[in-house]
C-alpha positions as CSV (number, residue, x, y, z in Angstrom):
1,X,129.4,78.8,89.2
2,X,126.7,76.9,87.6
3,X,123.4,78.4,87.0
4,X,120.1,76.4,87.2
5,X,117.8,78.4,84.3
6,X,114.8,76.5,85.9
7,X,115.4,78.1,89.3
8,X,115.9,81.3,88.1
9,X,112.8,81.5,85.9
10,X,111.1,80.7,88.7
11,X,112.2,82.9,91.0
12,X,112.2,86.0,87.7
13,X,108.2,84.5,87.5
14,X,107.4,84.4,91.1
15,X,108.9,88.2,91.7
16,X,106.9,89.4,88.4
17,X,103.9,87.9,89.8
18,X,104.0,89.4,93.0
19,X,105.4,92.7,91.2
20,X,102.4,92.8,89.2
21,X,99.2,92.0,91.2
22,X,100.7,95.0,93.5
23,X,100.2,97.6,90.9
24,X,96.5,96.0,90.6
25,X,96.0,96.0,94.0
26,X,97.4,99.5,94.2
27,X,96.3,101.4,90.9
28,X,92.7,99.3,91.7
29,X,93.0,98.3,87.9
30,X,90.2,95.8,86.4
31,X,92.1,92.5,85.2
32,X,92.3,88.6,85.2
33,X,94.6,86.3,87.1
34,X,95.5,84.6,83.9
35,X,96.8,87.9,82.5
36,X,98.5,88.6,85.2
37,X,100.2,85.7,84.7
38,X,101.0,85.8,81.6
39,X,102.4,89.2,82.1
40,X,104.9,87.0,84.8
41,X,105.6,84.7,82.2
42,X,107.1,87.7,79.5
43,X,109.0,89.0,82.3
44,X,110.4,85.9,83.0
45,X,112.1,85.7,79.3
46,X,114.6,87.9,80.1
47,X,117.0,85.2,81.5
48,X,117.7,84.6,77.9
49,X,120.0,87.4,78.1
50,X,122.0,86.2,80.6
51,X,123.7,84.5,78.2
52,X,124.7,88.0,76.2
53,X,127.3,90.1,77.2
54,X,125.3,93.2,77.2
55,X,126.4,96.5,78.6
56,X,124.6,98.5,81.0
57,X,122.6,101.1,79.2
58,X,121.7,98.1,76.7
59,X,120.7,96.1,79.9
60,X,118.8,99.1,81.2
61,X,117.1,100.0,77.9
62,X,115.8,96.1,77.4
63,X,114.3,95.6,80.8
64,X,112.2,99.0,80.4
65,X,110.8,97.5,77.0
66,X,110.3,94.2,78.8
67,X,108.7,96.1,81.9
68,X,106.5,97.6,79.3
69,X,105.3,94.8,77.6
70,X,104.5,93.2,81.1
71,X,102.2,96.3,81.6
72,X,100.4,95.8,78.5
73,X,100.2,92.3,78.6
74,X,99.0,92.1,81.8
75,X,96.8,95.5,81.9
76,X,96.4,96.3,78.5
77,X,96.7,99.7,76.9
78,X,93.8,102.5,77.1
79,X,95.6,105.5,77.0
80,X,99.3,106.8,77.5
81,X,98.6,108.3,81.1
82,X,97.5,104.8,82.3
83,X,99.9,102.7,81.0
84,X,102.6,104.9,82.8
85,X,101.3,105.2,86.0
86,X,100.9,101.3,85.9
87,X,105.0,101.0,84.8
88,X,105.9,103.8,87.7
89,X,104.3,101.5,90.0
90,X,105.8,98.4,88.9
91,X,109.2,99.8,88.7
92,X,108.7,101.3,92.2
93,X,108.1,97.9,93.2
94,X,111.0,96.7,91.6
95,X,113.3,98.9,93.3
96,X,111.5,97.9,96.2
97,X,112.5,94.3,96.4
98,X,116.0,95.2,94.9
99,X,116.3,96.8,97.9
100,X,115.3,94.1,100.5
101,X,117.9,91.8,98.2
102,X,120.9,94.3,98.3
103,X,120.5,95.0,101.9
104,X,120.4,91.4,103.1
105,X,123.9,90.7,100.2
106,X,125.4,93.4,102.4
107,X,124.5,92.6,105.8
108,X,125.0,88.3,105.1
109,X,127.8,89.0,102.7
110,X,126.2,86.7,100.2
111,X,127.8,86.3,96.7
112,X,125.5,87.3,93.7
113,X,125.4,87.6,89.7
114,X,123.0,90.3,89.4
115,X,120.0,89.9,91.6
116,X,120.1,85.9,92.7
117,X,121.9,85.6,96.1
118,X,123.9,82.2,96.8
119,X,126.3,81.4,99.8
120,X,127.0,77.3,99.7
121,X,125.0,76.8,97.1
122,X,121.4,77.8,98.6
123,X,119.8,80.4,96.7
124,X,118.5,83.3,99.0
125,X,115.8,83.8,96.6
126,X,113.7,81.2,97.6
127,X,113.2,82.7,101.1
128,X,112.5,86.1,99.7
129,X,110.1,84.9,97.3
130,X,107.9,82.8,99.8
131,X,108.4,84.8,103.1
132,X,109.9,88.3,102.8
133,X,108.6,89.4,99.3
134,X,104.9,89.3,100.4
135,X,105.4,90.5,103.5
136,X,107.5,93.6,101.8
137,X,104.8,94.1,99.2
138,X,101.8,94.0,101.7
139,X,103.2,96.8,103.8
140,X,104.2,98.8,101.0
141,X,100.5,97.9,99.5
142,X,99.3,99.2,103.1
143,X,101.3,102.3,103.4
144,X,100.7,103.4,99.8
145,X,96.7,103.0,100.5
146,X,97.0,104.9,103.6
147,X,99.3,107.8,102.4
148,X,96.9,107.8,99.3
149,X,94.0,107.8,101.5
150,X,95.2,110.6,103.8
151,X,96.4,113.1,101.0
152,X,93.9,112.6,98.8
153,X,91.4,114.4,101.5
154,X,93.6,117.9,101.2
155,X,92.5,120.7,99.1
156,X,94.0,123.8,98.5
157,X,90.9,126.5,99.3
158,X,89.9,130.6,99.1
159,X,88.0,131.4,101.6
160,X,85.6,134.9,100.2
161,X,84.2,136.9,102.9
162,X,81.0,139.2,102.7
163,X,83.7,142.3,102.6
164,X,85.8,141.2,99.7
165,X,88.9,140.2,102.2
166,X,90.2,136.4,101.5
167,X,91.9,133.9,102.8
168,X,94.0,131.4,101.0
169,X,95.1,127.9,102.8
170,X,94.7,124.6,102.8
171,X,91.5,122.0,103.7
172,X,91.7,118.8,105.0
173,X,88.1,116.8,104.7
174,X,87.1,115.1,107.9
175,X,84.4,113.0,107.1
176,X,83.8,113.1,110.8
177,X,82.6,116.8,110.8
178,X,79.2,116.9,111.1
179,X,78.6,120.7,112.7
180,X,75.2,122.5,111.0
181,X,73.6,125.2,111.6
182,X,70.8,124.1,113.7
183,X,68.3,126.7,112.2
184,X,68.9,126.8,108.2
185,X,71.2,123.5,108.0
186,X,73.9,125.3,106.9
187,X,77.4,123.2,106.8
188,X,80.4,124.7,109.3
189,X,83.6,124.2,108.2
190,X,85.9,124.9,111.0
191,X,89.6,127.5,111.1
192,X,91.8,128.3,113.3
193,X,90.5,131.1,115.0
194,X,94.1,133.2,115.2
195,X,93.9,132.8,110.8
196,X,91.2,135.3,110.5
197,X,92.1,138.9,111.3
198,X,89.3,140.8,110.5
199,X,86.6,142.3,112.8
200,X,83.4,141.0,112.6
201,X,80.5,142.6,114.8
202,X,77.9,140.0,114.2
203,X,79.2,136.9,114.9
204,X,76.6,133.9,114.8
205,X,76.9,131.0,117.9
206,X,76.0,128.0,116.8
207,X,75.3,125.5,119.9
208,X,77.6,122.1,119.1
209,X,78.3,118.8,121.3
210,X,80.7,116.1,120.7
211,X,81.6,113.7,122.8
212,X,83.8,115.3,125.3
213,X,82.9,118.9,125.4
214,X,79.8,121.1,124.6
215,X,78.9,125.0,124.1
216,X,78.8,128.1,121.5
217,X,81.0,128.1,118.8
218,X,81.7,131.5,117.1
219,X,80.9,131.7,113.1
220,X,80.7,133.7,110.5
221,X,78.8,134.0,107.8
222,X,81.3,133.4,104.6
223,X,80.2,134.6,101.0
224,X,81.7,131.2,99.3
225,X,84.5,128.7,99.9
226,X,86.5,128.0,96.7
227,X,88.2,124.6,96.2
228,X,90.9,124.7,93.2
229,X,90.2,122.5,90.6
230,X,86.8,121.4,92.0
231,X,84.4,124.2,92.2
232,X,82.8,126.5,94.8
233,X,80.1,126.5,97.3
234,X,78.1,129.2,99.2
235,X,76.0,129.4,102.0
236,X,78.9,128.4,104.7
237,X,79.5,128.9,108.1
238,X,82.9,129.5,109.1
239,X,83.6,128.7,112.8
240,X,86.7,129.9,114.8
241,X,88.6,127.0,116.4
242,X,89.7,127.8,120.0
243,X,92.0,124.6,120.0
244,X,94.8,124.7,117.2
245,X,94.1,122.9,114.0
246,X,97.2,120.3,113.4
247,X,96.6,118.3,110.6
248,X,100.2,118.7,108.6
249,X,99.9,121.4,107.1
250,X,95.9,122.1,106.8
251,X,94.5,124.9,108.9
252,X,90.8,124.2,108.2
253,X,88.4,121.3,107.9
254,X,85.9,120.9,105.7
255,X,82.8,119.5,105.9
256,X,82.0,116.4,103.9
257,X,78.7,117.9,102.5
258,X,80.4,120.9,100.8
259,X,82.1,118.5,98.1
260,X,78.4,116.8,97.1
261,X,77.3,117.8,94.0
262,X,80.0,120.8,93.8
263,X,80.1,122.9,91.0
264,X,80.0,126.7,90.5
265,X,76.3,126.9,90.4
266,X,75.3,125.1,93.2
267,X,74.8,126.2,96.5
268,X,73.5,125.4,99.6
269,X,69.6,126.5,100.7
């Protein structure tokens, strides 16, 4: 079989390329287009060792230093935590596209020599490089935003009530809950109403109306609301959700004011 090494650097440049500005998009990380492509262009000297007979853990162990050096050449290095987040993304992405290439070898039974794809002489690469590598990479750029965005809005919360009783669970932040008290402004966050099993004889009804339904909702005055690892906040309505709260596994929403200015001294008047 003959190998054309301008092909394949091209193809190894292209993939690192598209590899790398998806950690940047992803990760959000501040760098240039030429470093990015100069990251591509390290990458791309691994085809030198297509002419070694190397083994597989010595295979493995050089394209993690060379994955590395990508990362640092293309991101640069400002602290250990950062640089391998940046390499867990960019092998994810790797293993990504591997993927797209193994599954098409098996389904087209297309001959290969490691990851470039041939069947009468017309490199599959090419194709995956222009048309189905982008397209992979934006969805997954998509998804990963998305999931990001969804879970990053879930808090595991104590709820403290006025007789010492608690409640521990999880939040989901809906920025689209916007329920106050009408009187002292106070912010509702809202539970399922079957989660709280105590008996409260003064129970505050605080008038709401969305866009298709209206009335009282049922509340109760709370002594704080505890987020882990953020802080707490007092002065919080608690009102008891008729319909069932079904957001995975999140049994109360919280209102976006409550994560303003948190902190265990601040409350709000």
């Amino acid at each position: 079989m003959t190998i054309y090494l301008d092909i394949v650097f091209i193809l190894n440049f292209s993939f690192d390329a598209f590899l790398l500005f998806t950690v940047a998009i992803i990760l959000k990380r501040k760098t240039s287009f030429k470093r990015i492509l100069l990251g591509s262009l390290v990458g791309s000297l691994t085809i030198i060792f297509l002419f070694f007979n190397l083994n597989n853990y010595l295979l493995f162990i050089v394209k993690i230093i060379f994955a590395i050096l990508m990362i640092l050449t293309s991101f640069g290095y400002h602290n250990l935590k950062y640089t391998c987040n940046n390499l867990f993304y960019l092998i994810t992405t790797s293993i990504l596209l591997g993927g797209f290439l193994y599954l098409i070898n098996i389904e087209y039974s297309y001959d290969n020599t490691g990851l470039i794809f041939y069947s009468n002489g017309l490199s599959l690469n090419f194709i995956m490089s222009l048309i189905i590598a982008p397209l992979a990479l934006y969805i997954y750029i998509k998804q990963t935003k998305q999931l990001k965005n969804n879970y990053s809005n879930y808090y595991d919360i104590i709820i403290y009530f006025k007789d010492g009783k608690k409640i521990e669970t999880i939040g989901f932040l809906d920025t689209g809950n916007n329920l106050y008290d009408p009187i002292k402004k106070r912010p509702i966050i809202l539970i399922n109403k079957n989660m709280v099993k105590i008996d409260y004889q003064n129970i505050l009804l605080v008038p709401y109306d969305t866009i298709d339904s209206h009335g009282l909702l049922k509340c109760i005055i709370i002594d704080k609301i505890e987020i882990k690892g953020i802080g707490t906040k007092k002065n919080i309505l608690l009102g008891l959700s008729e319909k069932k709260i079904t957001i995975n596994d999140a049994q109360v929403i919280l209102h976006k004011q409550i994560m303003e200015g948190i902190n265990e001294n601040i409350s709000i008047n």
